[in-house]
C-alpha positions, -999 to 999 in steps of 0.1 A, spaced: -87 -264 202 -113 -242 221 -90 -207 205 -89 -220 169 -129 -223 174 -135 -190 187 -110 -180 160 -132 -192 136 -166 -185 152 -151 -144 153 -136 -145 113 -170 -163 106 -190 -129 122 -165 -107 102 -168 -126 75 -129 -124 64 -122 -147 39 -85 -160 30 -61 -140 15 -47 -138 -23 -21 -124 -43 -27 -107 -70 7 -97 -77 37 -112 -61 63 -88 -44 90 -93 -69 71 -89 -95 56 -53 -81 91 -43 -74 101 -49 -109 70 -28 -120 75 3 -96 115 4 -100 118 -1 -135 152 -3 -150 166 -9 -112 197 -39 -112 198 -40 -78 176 -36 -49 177 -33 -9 157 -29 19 158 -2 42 143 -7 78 132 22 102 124 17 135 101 45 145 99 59 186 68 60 201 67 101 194 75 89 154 45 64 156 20 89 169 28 115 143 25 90 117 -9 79 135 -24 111 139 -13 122 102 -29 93 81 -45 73 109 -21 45 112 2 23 132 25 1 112 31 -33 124 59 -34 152 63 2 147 89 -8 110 88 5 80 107 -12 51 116 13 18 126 -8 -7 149 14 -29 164 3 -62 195 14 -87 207 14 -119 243 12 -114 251 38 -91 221 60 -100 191 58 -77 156 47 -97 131 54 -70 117 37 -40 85 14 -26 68 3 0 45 -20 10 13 -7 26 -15 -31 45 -49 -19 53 -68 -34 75 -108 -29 64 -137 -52 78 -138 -74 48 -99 -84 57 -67 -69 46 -54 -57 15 -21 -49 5 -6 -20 -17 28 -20 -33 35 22 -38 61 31 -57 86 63 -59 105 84 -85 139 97 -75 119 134 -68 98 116 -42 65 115 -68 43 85 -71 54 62 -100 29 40 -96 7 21 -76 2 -23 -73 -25 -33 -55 -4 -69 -45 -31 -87 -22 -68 -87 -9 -88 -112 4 -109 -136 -16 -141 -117 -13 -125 -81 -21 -104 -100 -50 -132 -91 -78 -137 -58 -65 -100 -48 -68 -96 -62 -100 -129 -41 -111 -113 -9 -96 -82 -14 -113 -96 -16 -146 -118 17 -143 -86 28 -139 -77 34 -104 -38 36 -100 -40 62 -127 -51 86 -106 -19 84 -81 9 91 -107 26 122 -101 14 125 -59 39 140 -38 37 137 0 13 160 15 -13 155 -16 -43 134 -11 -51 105 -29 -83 101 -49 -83 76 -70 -120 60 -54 -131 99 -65 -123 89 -100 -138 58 -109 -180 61 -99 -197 58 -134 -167 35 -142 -170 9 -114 -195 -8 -95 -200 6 -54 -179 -23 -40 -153 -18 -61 -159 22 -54 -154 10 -17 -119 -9 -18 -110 21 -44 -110 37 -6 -92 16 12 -65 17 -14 -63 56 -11 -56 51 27 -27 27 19 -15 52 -10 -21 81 19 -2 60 43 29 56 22 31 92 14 29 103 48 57 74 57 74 89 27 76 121 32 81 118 68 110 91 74 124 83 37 147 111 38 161 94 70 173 63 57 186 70 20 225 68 20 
């Protein structure tokens, strides 16, 4: 009883609210493999030397040291690949849904939860048109969708515009880095 009030007490001072979905996975997977009949889930387990280069590169550890590609097909003709990005900011975590072309260019990008209190700002970010600014990346470019929204978009939804360029960052790096690794 005395850790789930200290729990509280600390998410209280951090002031983390629950979390929502926006957009449920299937439903982002639908939207970033379009035309895909059949799905699966790649897992790679990265070393300690793989999780440090991925860390030093875009500033992140994934959970457990995984990362799951999600790659779909149209018969026996690849239509691209996902993942699922978290980001951890001080107003709780958000979660972005990036998707791949067969080339290894950005699709498109699903911003698929956030917490309660970030919920209106993403929603305002998205409709000043964030994810529009990620089609096309390949890894190695930068994201800069929170660049192209000020005049469009209030500051706190300028602000999670942010956080969603270091998930998109994230996935290209993981992209670019370990993708190539599991396709087969």
């Amino acid at each position: 009883m005395n850790f789930l009030i200290r729990a509280a007490a600390i998410a209280a001072m951090l002031h983390i609210t629950p979390i929502v979905v926006l957009v449920k996975r299937p439903d982002a997977v639908q939207a970033l493999l379009p035309g895909a009949d059949a799905y699966v889930a790649r897992e790679v387990h990265l070393s300690g030397t793989d999780a440090h280069r991925l860390h030093e590169a875009v500033d992140w550890s994934p959970e457990d040291g995984v990362l799951v590609f999600y790659g779909g097909t149209a018969g026996s003709t690849s239509v691209g690949a996902l993942e699922f990005v978290r980001v951890d900011t001080p107003h709780g975590p958000i979660e972005v849904a990036v998707g791949f072309t067969p080339r290894g260019a950005v699709r498109g990008v699903v911003v698929t939860k956030a917490t309660v209190e970030m919920k209106p700002w993403v929603l305002e970010a998205v409709a000043a048109g964030l994810t529009d600014h990620y089609r096309g990346l390949k890894p190695g470019g930068v994201p800069g969708g929170a660049a192209g929204i000020p005049g469009r978009a209030g500051n706190l939804a300028v602000y999670v515009a942010g956080e969603v360029d270091k998930g998109v960052a994230r996935a290209l790096a993981a992209y670019g880095a370990f993708y190539n690794h599991v396709r087969a």
